[in-house]
C-alpha positions, -999 to +999 in steps of 0.1 A: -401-456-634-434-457-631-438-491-626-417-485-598-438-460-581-466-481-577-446-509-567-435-486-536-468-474-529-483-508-530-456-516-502-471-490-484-508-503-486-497-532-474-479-515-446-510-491-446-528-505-413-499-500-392-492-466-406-528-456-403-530-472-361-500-449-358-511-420-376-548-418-356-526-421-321-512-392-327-543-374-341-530-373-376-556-388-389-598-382-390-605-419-369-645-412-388-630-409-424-598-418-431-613-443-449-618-415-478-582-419-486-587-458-497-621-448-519-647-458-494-664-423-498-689-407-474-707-385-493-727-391-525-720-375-560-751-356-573-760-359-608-745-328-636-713-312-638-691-315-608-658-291-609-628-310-588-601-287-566-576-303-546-553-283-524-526-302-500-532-285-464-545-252-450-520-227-469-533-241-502-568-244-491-570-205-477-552-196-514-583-205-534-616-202-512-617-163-532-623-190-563-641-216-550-665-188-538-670-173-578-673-209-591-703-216-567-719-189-584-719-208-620-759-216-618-750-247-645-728-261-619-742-286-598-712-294-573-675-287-566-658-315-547-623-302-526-601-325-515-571-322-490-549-346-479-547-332-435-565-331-411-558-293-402-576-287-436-607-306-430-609-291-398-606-254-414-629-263-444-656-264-417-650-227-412-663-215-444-700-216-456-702-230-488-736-239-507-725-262-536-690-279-521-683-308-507-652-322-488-633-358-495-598-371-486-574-373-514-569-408-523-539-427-520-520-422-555-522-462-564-533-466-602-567-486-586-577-458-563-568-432-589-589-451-609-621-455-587-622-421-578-623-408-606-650-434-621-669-422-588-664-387-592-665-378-629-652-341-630-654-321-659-625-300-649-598-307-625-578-275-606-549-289-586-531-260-561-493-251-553-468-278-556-495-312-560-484-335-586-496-374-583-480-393-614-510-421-615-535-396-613-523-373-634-514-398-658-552-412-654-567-376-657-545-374-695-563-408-703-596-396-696-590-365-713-603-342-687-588-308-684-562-306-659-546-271-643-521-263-617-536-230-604-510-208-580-481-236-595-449-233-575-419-255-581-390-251-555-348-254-568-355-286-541-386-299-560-374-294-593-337-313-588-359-345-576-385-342-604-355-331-633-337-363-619-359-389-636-363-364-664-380-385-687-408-399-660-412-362-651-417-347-684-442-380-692-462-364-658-463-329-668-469-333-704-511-343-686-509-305-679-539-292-699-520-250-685-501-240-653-505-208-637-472-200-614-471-178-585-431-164-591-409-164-625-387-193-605-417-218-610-430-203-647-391-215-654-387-247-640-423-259-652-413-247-686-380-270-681-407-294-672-426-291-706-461-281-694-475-272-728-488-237-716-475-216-688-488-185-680-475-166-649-500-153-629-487-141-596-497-156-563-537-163-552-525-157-514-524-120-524-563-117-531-573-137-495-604-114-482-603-109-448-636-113-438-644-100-401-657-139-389-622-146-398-598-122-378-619-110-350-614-126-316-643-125-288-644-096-268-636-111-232-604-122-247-593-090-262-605-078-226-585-095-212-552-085-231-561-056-232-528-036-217-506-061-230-478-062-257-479-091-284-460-112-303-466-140-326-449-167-334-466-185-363-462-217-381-434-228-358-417-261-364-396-286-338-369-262-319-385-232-328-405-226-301-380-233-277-362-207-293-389-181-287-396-191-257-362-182-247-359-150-269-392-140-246-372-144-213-352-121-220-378-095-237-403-093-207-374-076-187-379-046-206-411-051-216-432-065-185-464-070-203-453-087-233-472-119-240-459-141-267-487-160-286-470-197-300-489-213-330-470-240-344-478-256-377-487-292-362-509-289-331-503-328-326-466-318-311-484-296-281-470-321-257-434-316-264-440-280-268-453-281-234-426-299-217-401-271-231-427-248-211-421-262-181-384-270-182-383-229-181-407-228-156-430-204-176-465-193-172-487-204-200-527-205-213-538-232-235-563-220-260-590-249-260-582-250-222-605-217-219-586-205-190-584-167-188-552-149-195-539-131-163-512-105-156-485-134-152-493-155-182-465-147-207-470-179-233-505-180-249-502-214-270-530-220-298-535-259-302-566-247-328-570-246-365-574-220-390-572-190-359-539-177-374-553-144-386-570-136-355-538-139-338-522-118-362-548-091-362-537-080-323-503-083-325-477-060-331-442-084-343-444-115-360-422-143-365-425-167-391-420-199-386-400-227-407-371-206-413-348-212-382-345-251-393-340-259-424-373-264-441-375-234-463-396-208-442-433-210-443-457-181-460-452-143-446-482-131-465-507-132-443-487-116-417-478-086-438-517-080-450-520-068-411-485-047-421-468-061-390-429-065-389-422-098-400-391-119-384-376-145-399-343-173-397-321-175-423-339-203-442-369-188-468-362-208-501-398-219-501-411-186-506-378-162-516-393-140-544-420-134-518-393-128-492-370-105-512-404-084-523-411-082-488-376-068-479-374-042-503-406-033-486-387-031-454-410-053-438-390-076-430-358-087-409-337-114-406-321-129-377-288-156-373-290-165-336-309-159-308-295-129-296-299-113-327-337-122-329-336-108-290-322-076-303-341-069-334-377-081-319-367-057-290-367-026-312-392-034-336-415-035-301-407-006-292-413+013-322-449+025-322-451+035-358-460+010-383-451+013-416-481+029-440-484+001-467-523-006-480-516-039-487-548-047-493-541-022-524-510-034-527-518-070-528-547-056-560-518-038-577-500-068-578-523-092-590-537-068-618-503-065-630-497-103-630-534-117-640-543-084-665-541-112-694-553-144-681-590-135-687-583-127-723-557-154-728-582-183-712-611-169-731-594-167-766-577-204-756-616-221-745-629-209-777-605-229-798-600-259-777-620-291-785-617-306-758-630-285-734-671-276-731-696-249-726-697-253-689-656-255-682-653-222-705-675-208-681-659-213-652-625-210-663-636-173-672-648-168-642-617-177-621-598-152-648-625-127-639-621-128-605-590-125-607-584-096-630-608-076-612-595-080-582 
């Protein structure tokens, strides 16, 4: 099976230069360093201990800055290296002021440029984020014999059919698994399925994000200038979402004549067929990197930026989460519920359902079918003006004490008797526990 894999994948590099053409036409791809992904790397490795994280896109990226930010402050630790495999995440690792970490491309999964990059690289400890496993390189990491762990681990019903599938491949992956650390009871039970050697729930990173002011506040000529308005926001919307929205807001604005519906959907590289929706309804829209003020009569504000989500959030009053109308599985509503807003969503949250159902007992959320319900619902959740008193910031605290009370002792106790790990990845492995406990 694995033999298999790489076969497919060295189809694919073969295919690569056409894939890659199209890919940087439509802005998928960074034209300077997609080059990164083939092991051509553009920044140098500096000599001691380097500490590798790699975390997919911008969800999984957001999830552990709290951790990269304690592991910087290991004095012993020369570097940490983060790689992503989007753009949108490179482009939103620029918004954080790191002092020791540097930013790569993840490499194409091909046993040769698993192999290089590692050679190159030469972690001491590898933290991989969410949902990322790579067979070569996880299988390469076991033959090194460097400490592998799949921080905030979650393993979707979808993800776990395909991987239980080719049951014994899988298990041979897994088994690389120094420790996983899922975010929901679904994954610690799948991944157990999966025979990770040690699985320790821990509850979901997303919970501890800080919400630094740099990061939610927008200028003060654009809060000017919306000043007297009513917002929604429509986040992380995928194809025929927005539409949908856009439509839902039609029919809003004629009770609510200064509602103005912020769009930002999930790939910015679809804006042109978002904006031809736009103008087949003939409605009056602002383009954020356009810097053209809002007015009275703009009822579409559409964010074509990166990593802007929370300012959006922070002024509005509904919000609608995208992912969930199609069937994709619903994006993350956490971020939209640390700013307690009422949360919509479609019928379709498989991706993040134990988050979901928390949520709902919460009664922060709401569910809609069709359109008109989402018209109806989204029309009296405006017009309520009391919001629901959660501290979610204490909230989110509770939750991850409860969940991570044990994972500084239980690391601690597990670095002391394990050979293969050092001085310096004890360390830093009790600092992420740390961090997380006392937060």
């Amino acid at each position: 099976m694995f033999f298999l894999y790489q076969f497919l994948l060295f189809i694919i590099i073969l295919l690569s230069p056409i894939i890659i053409i199209i890919r940087l036409l439509k802005k998928k791809e960074d034209k300077s360093r997609f080059i990164e992904k083939f092991c051509f790397f553009t920044k140098k490795r500096k000599k001691g201990k380097l500490v590798w994280i790699h975390a997919a896109s911008v969800g999984e990226l957001q999830s552990i800055i709290p951790i990269i930010y304690e592991i910087e402050k290991n004095k012993k630790l020369k570097t940490i290296l983060v790689t992503t495999s989007t753009l949108s995440s490179s482009k939103v690792f620029k918004n954080y002021k790191f002092k020791k970490v540097i930013h790569q491309f993840f490499p194409i999964d091909f046993f040769y440029y698993t192999a290089k990059f590692l050679e190159y690289w030469n972690p001491s400890m590898v933290i991989f984020v969410d949902s990322e496993v790579w067979p070569s390189m996880f299988k390469k990491l076991g033959e090194k014999s460097v400490p592998l762990l799949l921080v905030n681990a979650r393993i979707t019903p979808k993800s776990f059919r395909r991987w239980y599938l080719f049951n014994k491949f899988s298990k041979n992956i897994f088994h690389h698994l120094h420790s996983a650390y899922p975010q929901n009871f679904e994954s610690e039970k799948f991944l157990k399925k999966l025979e990770v050697k040690k699985v320790i729930n821990c509850g979901n990173l997303k919970f501890s994000q800080t919400l630094s002011p740099d990061l939610i506040n927008l200028s003060k000529s654009f809060l000017k200038s919306i000043k007297k308005r009513l917002v929604f926001c429509a986040t992380s919307t995928h194809p025929g979402e927005e539409k949908i929205i856009m439509k839902a807001h039609l029919s809003l604005k004629e009770k609510y004549k200064n509602l103005l519906t912020i769009i930002i959907p999930r790939h910015i590289e679809r804006l042109e067929n978002i904006l031809i929706d736009l103008d087949k309804l003939k409605m009056n829209y602002v383009i954020r990197t356009s810097n053209k003020k809002i007015d009275n009569d703009t009822e579409i504000y559409l964010v074509d930026t990166y990593g802007e989500t929370k300012k959006f959030l922070n002024i509005s009053k509904v919000a609608f989460i995208g992912g969930s109308v199609i069937a994709h599985g619903g994006q993350n509503p956490i971020e939209a519920a640390r700013f307690n807003l009422k949360i919509l969503h479609g019928p379709n949250t498989d991706n993040f359902k134990d988050i979901y159902t928390f949520f709902d007992k919460l009664k922060i959320t709401y569910k809609f079918i069709n359109l008109k319900q989402l018209i109806q619902i989204s029309g009296k959740l405006l017009s309520t003006n009391k919001k629901k008193k959660i501290d979610f910031k204490k909230m989110g605290q509770a939750i991850l004490k409860k969940n991570l009370k044990e994972i500084n002792k239980i690391l601690y106790n597990e670095l002391k008797k394990n050979l293969n790990f050092g001085t310096i990845q004890s360390q830093i492995i009790f600092q992420i526990c740390y961090y997380q406990y006392r937060n």
